[in-house]
VOGU-3710 file (C-alpha; in Angstrom, 3 decimals, decimal comma):
1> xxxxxxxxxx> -41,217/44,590/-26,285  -40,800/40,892/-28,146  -37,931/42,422/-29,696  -36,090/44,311/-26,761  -36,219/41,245/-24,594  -34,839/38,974/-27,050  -31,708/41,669/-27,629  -31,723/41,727/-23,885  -31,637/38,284/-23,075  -29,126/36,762/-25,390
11> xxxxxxxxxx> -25,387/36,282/-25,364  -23,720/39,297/-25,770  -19,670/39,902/-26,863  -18,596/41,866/-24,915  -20,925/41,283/-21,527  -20,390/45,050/-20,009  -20,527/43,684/-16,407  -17,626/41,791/-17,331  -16,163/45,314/-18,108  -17,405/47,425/-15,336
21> xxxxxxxxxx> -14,725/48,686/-12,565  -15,805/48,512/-8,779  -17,457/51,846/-7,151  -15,935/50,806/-3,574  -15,109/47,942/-0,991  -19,101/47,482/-0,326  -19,606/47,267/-4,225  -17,460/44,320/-5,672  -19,401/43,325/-8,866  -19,836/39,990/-9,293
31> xxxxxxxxxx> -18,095/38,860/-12,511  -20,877/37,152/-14,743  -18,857/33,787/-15,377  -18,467/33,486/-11,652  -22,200/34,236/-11,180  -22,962/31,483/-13,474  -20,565/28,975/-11,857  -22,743/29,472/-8,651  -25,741/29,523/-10,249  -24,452/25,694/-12,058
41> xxxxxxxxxx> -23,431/24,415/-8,480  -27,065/25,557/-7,666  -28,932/23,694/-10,308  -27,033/20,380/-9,907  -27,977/20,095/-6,119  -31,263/21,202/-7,221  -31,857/18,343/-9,281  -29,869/15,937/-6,592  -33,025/16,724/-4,730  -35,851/16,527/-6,864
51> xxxxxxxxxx> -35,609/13,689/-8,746  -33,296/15,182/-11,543  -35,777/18,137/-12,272  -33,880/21,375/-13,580  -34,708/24,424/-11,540  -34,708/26,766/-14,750  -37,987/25,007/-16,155  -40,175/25,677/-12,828  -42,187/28,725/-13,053  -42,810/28,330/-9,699
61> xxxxxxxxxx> -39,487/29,024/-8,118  -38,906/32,432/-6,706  -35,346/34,085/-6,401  -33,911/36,265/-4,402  -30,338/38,812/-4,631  -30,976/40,443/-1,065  -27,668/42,990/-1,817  -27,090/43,302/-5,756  -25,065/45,780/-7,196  -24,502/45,341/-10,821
71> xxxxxxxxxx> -27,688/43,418/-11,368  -25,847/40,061/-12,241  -27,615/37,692/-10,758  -31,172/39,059/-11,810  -30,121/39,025/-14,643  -28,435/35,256/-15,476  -31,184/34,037/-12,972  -33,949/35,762/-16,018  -31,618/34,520/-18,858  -31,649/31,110/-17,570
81> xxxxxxxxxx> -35,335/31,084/-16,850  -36,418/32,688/-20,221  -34,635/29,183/-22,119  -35,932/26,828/-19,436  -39,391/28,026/-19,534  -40,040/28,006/-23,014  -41,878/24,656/-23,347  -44,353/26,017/-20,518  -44,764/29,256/-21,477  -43,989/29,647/-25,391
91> xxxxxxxxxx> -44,830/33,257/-25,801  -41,251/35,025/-24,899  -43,569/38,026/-24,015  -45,706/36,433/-21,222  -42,976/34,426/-20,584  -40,543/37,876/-19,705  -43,336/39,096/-18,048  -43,959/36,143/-15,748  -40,370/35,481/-14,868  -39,711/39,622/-13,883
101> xxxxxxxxxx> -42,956/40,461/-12,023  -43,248/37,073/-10,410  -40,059/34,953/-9,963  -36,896/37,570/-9,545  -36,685/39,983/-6,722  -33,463/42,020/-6,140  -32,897/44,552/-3,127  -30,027/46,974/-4,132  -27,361/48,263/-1,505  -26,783/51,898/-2,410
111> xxxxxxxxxx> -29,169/54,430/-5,304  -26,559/53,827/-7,902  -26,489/50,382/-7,479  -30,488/50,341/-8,095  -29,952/51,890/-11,246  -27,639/49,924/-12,650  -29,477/46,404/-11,333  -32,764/46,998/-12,898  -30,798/48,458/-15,920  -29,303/45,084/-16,224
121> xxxxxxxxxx> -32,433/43,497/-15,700  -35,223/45,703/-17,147  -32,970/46,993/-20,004  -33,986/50,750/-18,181  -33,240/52,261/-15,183  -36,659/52,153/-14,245  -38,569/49,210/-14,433  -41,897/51,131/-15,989  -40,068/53,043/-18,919  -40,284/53,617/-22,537
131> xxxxxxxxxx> -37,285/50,977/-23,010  -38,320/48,600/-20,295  -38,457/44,689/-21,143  -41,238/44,335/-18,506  -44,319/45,946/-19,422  -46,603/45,042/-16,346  -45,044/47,044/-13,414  -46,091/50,078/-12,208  -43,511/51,825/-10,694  -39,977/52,610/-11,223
141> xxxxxxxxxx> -38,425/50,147/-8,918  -39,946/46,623/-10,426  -39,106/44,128/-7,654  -35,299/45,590/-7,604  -36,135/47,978/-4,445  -34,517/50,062/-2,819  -34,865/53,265/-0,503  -32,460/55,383/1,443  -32,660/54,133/5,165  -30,803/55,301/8,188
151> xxxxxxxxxx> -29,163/53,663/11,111  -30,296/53,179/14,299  -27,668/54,989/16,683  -27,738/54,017/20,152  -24,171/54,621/22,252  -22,298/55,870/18,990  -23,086/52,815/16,667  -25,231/51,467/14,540  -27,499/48,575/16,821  -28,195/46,433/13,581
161> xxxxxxxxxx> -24,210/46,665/11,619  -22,180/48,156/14,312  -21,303/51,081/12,306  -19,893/54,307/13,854  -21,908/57,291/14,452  -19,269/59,618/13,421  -18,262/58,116/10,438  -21,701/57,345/8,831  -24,071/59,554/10,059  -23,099/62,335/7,717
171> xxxxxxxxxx> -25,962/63,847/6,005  -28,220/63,229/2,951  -25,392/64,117/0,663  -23,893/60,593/1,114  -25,082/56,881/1,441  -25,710/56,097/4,575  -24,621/52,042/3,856  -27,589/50,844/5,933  -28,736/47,710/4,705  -31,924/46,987/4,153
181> xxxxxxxxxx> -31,398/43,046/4,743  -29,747/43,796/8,194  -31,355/46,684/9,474  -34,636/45,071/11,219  -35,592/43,021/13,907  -38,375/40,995/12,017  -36,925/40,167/8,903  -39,710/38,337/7,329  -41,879/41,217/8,027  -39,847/43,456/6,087
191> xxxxxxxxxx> -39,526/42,036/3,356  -43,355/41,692/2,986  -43,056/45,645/3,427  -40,705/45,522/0,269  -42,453/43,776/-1,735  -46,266/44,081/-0,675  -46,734/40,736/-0,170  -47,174/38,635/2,889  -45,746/35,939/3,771  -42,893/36,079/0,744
201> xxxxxxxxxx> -41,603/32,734/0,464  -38,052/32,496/-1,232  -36,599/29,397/-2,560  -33,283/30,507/-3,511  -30,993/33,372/-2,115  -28,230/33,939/-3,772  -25,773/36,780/-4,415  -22,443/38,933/-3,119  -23,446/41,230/0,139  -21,082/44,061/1,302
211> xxxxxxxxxx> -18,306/42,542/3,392  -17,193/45,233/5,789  -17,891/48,853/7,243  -14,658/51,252/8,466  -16,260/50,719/12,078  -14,101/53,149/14,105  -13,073/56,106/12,021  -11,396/54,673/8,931  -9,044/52,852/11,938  -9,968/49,283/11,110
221> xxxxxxxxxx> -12,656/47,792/9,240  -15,512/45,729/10,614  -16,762/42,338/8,877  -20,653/42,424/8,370  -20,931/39,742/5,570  -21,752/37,376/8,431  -24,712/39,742/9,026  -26,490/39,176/5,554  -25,619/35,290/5,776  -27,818/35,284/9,322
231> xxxxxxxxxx> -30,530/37,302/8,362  -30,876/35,191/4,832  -31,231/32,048/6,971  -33,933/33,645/9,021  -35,785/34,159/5,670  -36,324/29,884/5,506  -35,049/29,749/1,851  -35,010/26,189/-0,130  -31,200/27,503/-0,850  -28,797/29,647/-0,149
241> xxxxxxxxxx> -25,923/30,675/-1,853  -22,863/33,645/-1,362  -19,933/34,719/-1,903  -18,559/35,954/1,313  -14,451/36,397/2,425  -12,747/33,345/3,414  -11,236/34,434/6,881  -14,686/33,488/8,620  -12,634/30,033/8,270  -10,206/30,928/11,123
251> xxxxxxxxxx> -10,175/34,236/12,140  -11,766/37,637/11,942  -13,126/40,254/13,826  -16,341/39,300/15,453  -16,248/36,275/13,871  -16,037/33,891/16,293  -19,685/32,732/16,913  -20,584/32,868/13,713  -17,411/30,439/12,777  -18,754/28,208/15,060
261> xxxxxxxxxx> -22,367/28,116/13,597  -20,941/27,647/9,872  -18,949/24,699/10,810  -21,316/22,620/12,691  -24,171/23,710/10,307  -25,064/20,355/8,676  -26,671/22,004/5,973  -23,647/23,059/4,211  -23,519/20,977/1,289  -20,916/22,955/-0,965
271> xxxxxxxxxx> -17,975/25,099/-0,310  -15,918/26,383/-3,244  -12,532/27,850/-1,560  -10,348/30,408/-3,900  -7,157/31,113/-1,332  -6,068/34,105/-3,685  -8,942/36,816/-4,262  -7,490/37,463/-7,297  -8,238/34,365/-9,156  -12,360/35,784/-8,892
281> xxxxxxxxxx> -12,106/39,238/-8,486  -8,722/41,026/-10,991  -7,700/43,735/-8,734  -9,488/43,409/-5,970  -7,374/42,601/-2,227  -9,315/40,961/0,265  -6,981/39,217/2,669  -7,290/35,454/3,020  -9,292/34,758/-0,514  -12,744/34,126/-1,061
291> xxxxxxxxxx> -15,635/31,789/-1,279  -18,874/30,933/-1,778  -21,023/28,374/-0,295  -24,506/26,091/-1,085  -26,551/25,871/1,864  -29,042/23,343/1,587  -32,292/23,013/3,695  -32,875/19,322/3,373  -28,821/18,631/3,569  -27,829/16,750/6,457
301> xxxxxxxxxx> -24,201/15,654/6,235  -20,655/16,798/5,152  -19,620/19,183/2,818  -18,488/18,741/-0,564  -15,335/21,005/-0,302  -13,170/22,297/-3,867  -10,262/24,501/-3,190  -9,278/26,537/-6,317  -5,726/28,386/-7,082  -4,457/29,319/-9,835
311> xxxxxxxxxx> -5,491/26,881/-12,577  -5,620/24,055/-10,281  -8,288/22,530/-8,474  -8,804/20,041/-5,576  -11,784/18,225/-4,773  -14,541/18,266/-4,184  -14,078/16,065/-1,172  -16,762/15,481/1,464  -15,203/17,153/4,859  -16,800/17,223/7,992
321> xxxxxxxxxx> -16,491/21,291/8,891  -16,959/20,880/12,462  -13,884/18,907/13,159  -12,283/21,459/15,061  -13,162/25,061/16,026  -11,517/26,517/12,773  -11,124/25,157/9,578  -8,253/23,714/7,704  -8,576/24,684/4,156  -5,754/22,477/2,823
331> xxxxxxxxxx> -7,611/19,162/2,853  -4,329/17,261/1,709  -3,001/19,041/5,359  -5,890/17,068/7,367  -3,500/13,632/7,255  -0,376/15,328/8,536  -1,672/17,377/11,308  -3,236/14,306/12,204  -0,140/12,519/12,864  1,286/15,125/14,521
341> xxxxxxxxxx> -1,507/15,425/17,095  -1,476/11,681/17,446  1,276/12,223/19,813  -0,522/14,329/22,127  1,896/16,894/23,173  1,526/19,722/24,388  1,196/23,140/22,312  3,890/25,427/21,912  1,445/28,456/22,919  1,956/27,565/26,664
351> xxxxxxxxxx> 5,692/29,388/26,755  3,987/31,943/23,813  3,385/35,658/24,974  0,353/36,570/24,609  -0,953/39,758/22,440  0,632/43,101/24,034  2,151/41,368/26,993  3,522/44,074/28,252  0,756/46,362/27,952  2,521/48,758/25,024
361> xxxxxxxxxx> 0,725/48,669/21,303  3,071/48,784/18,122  3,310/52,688/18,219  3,853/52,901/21,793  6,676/55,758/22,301  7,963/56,067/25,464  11,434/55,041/25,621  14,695/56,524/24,753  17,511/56,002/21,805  20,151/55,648/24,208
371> xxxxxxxxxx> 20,574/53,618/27,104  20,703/54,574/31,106  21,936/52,602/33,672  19,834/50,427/34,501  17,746/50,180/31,374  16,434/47,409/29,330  15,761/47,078/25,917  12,864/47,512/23,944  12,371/45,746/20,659  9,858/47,392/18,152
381> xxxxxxxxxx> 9,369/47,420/14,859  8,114/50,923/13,290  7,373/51,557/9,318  8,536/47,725/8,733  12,332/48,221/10,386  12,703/46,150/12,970  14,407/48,641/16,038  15,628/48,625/19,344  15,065/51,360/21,976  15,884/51,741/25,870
391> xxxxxxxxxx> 13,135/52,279/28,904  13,463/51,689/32,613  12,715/48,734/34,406  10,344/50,219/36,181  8,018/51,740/33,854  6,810/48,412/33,168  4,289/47,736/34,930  2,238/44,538/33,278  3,831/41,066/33,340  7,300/41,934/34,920
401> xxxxxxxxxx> 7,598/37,875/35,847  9,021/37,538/31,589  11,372/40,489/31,796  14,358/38,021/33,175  13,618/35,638/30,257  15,367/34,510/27,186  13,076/35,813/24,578  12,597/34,773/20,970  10,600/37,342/18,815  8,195/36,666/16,411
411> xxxxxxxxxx> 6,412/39,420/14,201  2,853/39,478/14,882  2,151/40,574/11,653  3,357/39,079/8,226  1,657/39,280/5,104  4,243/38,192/2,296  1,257/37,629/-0,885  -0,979/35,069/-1,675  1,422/33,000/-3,958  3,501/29,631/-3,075
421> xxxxxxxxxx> 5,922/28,718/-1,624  5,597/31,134/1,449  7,626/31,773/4,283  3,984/31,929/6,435  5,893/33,732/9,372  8,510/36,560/9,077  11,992/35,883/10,655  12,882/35,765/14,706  15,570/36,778/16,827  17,096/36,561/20,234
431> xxxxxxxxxx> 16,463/39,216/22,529  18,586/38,588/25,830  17,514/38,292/29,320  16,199/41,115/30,619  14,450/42,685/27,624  10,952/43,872/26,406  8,679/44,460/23,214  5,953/45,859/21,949  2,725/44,641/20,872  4,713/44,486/17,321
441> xxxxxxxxxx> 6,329/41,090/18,199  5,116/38,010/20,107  7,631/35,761/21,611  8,665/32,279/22,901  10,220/32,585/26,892  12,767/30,571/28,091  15,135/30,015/30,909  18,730/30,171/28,533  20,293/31,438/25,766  20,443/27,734/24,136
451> xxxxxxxxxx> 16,682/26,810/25,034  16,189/29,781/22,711  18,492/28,948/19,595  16,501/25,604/20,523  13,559/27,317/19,697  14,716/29,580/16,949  15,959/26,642/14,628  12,441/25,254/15,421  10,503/28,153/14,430  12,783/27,598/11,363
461> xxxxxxxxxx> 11,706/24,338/10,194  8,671/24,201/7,508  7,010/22,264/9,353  6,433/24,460/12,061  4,893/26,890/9,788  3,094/24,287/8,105  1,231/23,516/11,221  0,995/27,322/11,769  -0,510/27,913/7,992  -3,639/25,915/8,786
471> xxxxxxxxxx> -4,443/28,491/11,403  -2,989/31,458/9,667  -5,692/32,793/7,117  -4,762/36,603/7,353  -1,181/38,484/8,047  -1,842/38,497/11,387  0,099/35,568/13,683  -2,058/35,494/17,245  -1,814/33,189/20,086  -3,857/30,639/18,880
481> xxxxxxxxxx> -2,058/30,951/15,617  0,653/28,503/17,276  -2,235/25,980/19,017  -1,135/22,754/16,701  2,348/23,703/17,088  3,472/20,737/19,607  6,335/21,509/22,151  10,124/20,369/21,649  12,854/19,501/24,105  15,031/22,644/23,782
491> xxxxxxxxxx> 18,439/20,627/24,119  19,396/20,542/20,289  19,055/22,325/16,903  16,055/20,985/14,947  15,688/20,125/11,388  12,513/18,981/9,724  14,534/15,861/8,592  14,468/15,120/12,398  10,852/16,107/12,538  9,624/14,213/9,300
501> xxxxxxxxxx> 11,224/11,169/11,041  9,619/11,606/14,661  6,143/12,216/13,107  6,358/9,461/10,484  5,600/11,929/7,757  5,795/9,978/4,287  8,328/11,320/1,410  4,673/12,438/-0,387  3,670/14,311/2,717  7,174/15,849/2,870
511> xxxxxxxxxx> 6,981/16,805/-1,230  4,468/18,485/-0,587  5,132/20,562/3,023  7,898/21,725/1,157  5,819/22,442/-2,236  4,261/25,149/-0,124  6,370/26,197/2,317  9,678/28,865/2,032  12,934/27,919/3,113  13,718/30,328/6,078
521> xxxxxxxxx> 17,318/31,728/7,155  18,080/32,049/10,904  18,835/35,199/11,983  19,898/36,375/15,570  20,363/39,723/14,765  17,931/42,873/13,508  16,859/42,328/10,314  14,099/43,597/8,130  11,430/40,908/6,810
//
């Protein structure tokens, strides 16, 4: 056994997590160099705490990955442990044994997941075999459990995830994606279930949960990372750490409360930001980027916040998170929209449409190619082409009051990649008085074909969507998108050499708007993004 956990346990070239692809959006492996970086932010605040002491060396310290897949975590967490421990306990055997049976726990998401966790950790796929580094277990699950549940259906979902009845309750054929973590009431009691011990005190949490379920039949899918990050606090850890999406930091399904709670939680000492997915996970999309956080129990003050991209990094710098209700990622941003609001006008959003304002949803149908008498127009956009159709007056029925109004459209919706400089917003255009849309475009109302050009050349200007990119963490453009926008007079055509000069911005301030935002054409016509 000496042998097979010292093979086990050190360096190996290639690492095959570091080679193993992803099984599905719930089961993003954690790349081990990543792991590790989390697990170094983990043992530095550690030490801040107590008095320089290294976390690896205390036999007393119990870990927990509440959702592992590939077993990384265990696994580092053991590596680290087996060289930090070896003045206390100088017998690698004992020492294995101690650290497995008594200091690293693991609950795996899905059965394959199990398998290839305590593989990872136990050298075996089950923790009591012929080839298993740790000799004084049992059973085949070690502390890496993990049993098929079910979800509790009441009105068609889930009452623990949300998750729809006719999507996941589909037989014993499939997983059934309930998660152990966030599928009980009394989570502290369940884990004692787990692991047949009461009261199960964890000092660190750390790992990569599942971030979302396809809630309503594949239609859109639901966030429930914000699910494992509540239940894990319930658990009264020393420290928690995950990697969870970044959009929690303005926007998000559902995600509102739980925004709220993460930025006035004082006991967020660390927050590493990666604004591009890619630059953690190769291949992998999630929309908005990443991150991972250090929660700290005894922590009491502002975050230490690093944003990473590409091969540069910035920070850390100590950021209060609950300065307003979402939070501005850029911290070089936080000095310009600061000036801006000095002024205390008012935002743009009050002559802003709101989402579907007149009732129809972007594949709303009901109008004609060709126009009647009497008709307005109907602006769309359908398979990315912008469109415009015909539909009389009085088939609408929901805010008639904007139909007489100069309109300036604005795509809801516009992705354009993760890389810089970007255009943040896709291109307007004029629509005439009277005139509709669909829930495809929101739009700017005004009284007169020159308010609007007003507005257009406005929308234009990077710094417009500069103020609109602190609020814009996903494709999607809403209302409150627009909120630090500040209203114009509409009587002239605006530059951002005008604007850089009313708002005192500094030539520094302006390198940089324009570092990161795309110059954008104005267009009056239809045009295709």
């Amino acid at each position: 056994m000496i042998n097979q956990a010292s093979f086990t346990l050190r360096n190996r070239n290639p690492d095959i997590l570091t080679c193993i692809a992803n099984l599905s959006n719930d089961e993003v492996f954690t790349p081990p160099e990543f792991a590790n970086r989390m697990m170094d932010t983990l043992a530095e605040a550690w030490a801040a705490d107590n008095d320089g002491a290294n976390i690896w060396a205390d036999s007393s310290v119990k870990f927990l990955d509440p959702f592992t897949k590939s077993g990384v975590f265990p696994r580092e967490i053991t590596r680290r442990l087996v060289q930090g421990l070896e003045k206390e306990i100088p017998d690698l055997g004992k020492r294995v044994a101690h650290i497995l049976t008594k200091q690293v726990y693991g609950i795996a998401i899905t059965q394959i997941t199990s398998l290839l966790a305590r593989r990872s950790l136990y050298c075996s796929k089950h923790a009591n075999g012929e080839h298993s580094i740790a000799s004084d277990f049992e059973d085949e699950a070690g502390n890496v459990w993990f049993e098929r549940l079910e979800h509790t259906w009441e009105k068609g979902r889930c009452k623990f995830c949300g998750a729809n009845q006719a999507t996941y309750d589909r037989g014993k054929k499939l997983e059934t994606h309930a998660y152990a973590l966030i599928h009980t009431d009394d989570i502290k009691t369940r884990i004692a279930e787990l692991f047949g011990e009461e009261n199960m005190q964890f000092d660190v949490i750390i790992g990569n949960p599942p971030y979302q379920l396809g809630s309503d039949g594949g239609t859109r899918d639901v966030p429930i990372y914000q699910r494992f990050v509540e239940q894990a606090k319930k658990l009264e850890p020393r420290f928690l750490s995950m990697i969870i999406p970044s959009r929690w930091m303005a926007s998000g399904l559902g995600l509102t409360e739980f925004r709220q709670t993460m930025l006035e939680d004082r006991r967020l000492c660390e927050l590493v930001d990666y604004p591009a997915a890619a630059d953690v996970f190769p291949g992998v999309e999630v929309k908005a980027g990443i991150c991972y956080f250090l929660w700290d129990a005894e922590h009491n003050g502002d975050c230490a916040v690093t944003t990473v991209r590409g091969g540069e990094t910035v920070g850390p710098i100590a950021r209060n998170l609950g300065e307003y209700d979402v939070f501005v990622r850029d911290s070089q941003a936080m000095t310009i929209l600061r000036k801006v609001q000095k002024h205390r006008e008012p935002s743009i959003n009050t002559i802003l449409a709101r989402d579907k304002e007149f009732g129809w949803t972007s594949n709303f149908d009901g109008f004609h190619k060709k126009e009647r008498e009497g008709d307005l127009p109907l602006y769309y956009i359908r398979k990315m082409k912008r469109d415009v159709g015909y539909i009389a007056r009085q088939a609408v029925t929901k805010s008639e009051h904007l139909i007489d109004t100069w309109k300036v459209l604005v795509p809801q919706a516009y992705n354009g990649g993760d890389g810089v400089p970007h255009p943040i917003l896709g291109k307007s255009q004029i629509a005439p008085s009277p005139s509709v849309c669909t829930q495809s475009f929101l739009f700017f109302y005004v009284g007169s074909v020159d308010e609007a050009k007003s507005i257009q050349s406005y929308y234009a200007t990077k710094l417009f969507r500069f103020l609109v990119s602190l609020r814009k963490i996903t494709q999607h453009a809403t209302h409150s998108t627009y909120t630090w926008v500040p209203m114009q007079a509409w009587d002239c055509d605006w530059t951002d050499a005008m604007l850089y000069k009313k708002y005192g911005i500094t030539d520094k301030e302006i390198a940089y708007i324009e570092s990161m935002i795309r110059p954008m054409e104005i267009q009056g016509s239809l045009l295709d993004d």
